[in-house]
N, C-alpha and C positions, 0 to 999 in steps of 0.2 A: 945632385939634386933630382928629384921626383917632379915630372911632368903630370899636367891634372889629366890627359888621356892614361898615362900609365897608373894613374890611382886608381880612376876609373875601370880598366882592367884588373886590377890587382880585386877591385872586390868582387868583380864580377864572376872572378874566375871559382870563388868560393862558392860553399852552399849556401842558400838564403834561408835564413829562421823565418818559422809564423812565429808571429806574440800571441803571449798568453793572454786571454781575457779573464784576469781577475786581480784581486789586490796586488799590487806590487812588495815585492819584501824588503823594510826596511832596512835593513841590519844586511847586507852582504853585495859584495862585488859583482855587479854587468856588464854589457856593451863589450866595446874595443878592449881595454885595458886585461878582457879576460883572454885575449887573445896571445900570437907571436910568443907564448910559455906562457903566458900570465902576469899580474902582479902581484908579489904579496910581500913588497916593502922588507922590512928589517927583519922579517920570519926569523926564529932561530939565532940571534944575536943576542948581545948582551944590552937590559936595559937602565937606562940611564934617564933621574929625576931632576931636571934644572928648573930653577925661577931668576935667573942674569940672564941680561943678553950676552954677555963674554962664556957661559956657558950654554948657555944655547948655541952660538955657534960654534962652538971645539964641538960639541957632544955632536951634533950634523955632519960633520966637514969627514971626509975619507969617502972609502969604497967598501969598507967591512960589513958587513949584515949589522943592523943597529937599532934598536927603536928608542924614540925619545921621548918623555916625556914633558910637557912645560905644566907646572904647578903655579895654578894664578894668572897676571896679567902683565906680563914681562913691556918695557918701553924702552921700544927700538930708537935708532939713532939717525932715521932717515934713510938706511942706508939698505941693502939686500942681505939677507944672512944668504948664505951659499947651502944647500942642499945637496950632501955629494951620495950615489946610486948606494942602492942597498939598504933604504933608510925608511923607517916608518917612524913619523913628528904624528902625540898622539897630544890631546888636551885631558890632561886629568880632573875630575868632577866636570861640574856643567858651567864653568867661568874661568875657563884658561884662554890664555892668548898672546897675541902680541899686536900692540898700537903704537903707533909709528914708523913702522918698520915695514919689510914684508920679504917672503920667501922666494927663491929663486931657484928652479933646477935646472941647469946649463950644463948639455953635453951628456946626463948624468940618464939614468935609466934604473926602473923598478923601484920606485919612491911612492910611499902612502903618505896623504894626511887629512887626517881627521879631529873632528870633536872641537875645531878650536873660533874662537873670536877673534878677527882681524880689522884692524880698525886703523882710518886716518894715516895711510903713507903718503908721504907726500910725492909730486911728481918729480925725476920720472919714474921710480921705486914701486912698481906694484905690489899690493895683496900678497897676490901669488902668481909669478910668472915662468911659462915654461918656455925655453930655447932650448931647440933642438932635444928634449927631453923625449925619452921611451918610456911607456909601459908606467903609466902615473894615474894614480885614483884619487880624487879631490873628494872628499865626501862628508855631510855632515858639520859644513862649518856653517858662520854666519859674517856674513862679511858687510861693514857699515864704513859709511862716511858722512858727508852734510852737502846740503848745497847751499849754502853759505861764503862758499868760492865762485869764483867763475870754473868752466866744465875743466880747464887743464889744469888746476891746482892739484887735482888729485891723479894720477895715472890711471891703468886697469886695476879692475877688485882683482881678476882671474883671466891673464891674457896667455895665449899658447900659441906660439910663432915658432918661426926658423924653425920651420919641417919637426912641429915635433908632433910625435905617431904612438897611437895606442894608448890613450886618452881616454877615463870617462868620469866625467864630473857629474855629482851625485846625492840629491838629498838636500841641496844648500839653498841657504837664505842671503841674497845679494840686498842690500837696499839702501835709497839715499844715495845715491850715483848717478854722474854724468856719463861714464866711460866704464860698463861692464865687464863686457868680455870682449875680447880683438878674438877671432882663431884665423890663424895664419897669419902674414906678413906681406909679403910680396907676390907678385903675378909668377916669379921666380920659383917660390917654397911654396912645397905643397905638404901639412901633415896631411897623409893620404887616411888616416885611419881616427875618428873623435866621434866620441859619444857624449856627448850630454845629455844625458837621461835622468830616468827617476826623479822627478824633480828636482833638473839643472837648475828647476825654478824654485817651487819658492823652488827652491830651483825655481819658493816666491822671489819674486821681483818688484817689491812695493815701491812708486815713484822712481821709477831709476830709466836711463836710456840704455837701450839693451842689445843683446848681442849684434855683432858684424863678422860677416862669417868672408873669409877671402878664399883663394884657393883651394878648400881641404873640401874631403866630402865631411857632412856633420848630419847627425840624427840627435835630432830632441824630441823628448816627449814627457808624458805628462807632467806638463808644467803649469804654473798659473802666475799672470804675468796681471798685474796692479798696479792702476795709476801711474802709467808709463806715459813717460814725457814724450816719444814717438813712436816708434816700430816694437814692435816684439822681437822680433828676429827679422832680423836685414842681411841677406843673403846676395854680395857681391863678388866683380871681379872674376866670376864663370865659376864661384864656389856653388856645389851642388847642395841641398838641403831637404833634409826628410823632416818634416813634422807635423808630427800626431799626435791628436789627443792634449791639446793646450789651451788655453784660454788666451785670445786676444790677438790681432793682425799679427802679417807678415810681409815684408817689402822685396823683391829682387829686383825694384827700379837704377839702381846706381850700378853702373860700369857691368853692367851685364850678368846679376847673379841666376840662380835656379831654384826654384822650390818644389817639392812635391809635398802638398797639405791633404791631410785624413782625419775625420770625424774631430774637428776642431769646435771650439763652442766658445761665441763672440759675444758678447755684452757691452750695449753701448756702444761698439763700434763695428765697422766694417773691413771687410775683406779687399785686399789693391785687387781693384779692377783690371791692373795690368800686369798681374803678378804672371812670371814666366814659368811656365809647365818643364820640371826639371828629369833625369831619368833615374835618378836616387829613387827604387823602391823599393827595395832588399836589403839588407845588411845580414851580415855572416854568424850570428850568434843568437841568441834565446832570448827572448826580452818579456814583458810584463806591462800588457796598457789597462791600463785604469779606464773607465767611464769618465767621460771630459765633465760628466754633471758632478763627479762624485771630487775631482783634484782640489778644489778649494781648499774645502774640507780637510783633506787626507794630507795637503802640505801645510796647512796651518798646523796639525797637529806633529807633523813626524819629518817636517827637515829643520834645518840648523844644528846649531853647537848645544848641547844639554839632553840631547832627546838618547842618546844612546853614550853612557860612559863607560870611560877608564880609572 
């Protein structure tokens, strides 16, 4: 297990990127996830077109180079399909997905997925969850549920525990959520390496309670965060946090987290008073900020499931 001083080393010992100041590019892979060789999912494998969930999961399951595709709106069984390394889950046209169910990558390393609708798993079955996963690009989906439950009815849309590293979630639409995103797990596990970038937000966040960051370092940016039931990003437990360029508060009041905030832009609301000065202020790779006046905009138009197909 990764201690959070040793994460803390490990990036520091890298170079640090300036960002770019101008449009961010929709269509292609950033952050962490470009890192440790890269990811590029089922590259080169043979592709495979399912609309079952009995096919959905055979077509996922192994280690061979693989990409899949799901056609339509597949209805899971409650339960995790397993996601085994090697694999790019893609959604074909702009209304693929799966409801009821949600993905899981355990153990497993160099996994893409994109394009798709994930909707209503029930607890404790997230979205999409990563354990101990390597080198996974989340990008371009849209992920719903209701609150029409109480908050644990539903698990995380997109939670990333048990040390998993090389992470960057990208482009996506969360909303209608109690419980967003977890990263990390324990004071124990640290993923030392996650980006949620490019609009983690939308990488909108319309009505939803939103991320809790533990252990890991994490960088977010230009996101726009809406009609959030509390924090925008809640940075605990002596997790470090970079975020730039987003719309809407940030908390490091519970169990001791960190933030470092740049050129953010608040509407209606205010900045924690006691928010803690973190030393996250570099990350090791090229990145892309947007103008915090201009993110609204630029995620309403260009994240979730339908904006770029297969």
């Amino acid at each position: 297990m990764l201690t959070l001083n040793v994460a803390i080393t490990l990036l520091a010992g890298l170079s640090a990127a300036t960002p770019t100041k101008r449009a961010a590019p929709v269509d292609g892979i950033a952050g962490y996830a470009t890192l440790n060789g890269g990811t590029t999912g089922g590259a080169g494998g043979a592709t495979t077109t399912v609309t079952t969930l009995a096919a959905l999961r055979s077509a996922v399951a192994g280690t061979s180079p693989k990409v899949v595709k799901i056609s339509g709106i597949i209805t899971g069984d409650g339960k995790v399909v397993d996601v085994g390394s090697e694999t790019t889950v893609l959604g074909a046209g702009s209304d693929s997905g799966l409801i009821g169910g949600g993905f899981r990558v355990k153990n497993g390393k160099n996994v893409i997925i994109r394009n798709l609708r994930l909707s209503k798993s029930p607890a404790p079955t997230d979205l999409i969850g990563l354990q101990n996963a390597t080198n996974v690009w989340i990008d371009h989906n849209t992920f719903t549920s209701d609150l029409d439950h109480g908050k644990d009815f539903y698990d995380g849309q997109c939670d990333i525990t048990h040390a998993s590293d090389f992470v960057t979630v990208s482009w996506n639409v969360f909303t209608e959520h109690f419980k967003v995103s977890l990263v990390g797990h324990l004071t124990t596990t640290v993923p030392r390496t996650l980006a949620i970038q490019g609009h983690l937000p939308s990488q909108l966040f319309p009505t939803c309670q939103l991320p809790s960051s533990f252990p890991p370092l994490r960088h977010i940016y230009n996101n726009y965060f809406k009609n959030v039931l509390n924090s925008g990003v809640d940075s605990r437990d002596g997790a470090q946090t970079l975020v730039e360029n987003v719309l809407l508060p940030i908390e490091t009041a519970l169990n001791g987290g960190f933030a470092v905030q740049r050129n953010n832009l608040l509407i209606n609301t205010t900045m924690d008073s006691d928010l803690v000065q973190g030393t996250l202020t570099t990350v090791p790779y090229t990145y892309t900020l947007d103008e915090a006046s201009t993110i609204a905009e630029i995620v309403a138009k260009s994240a979730g499931a339908g904006v770029i197909t297969f």
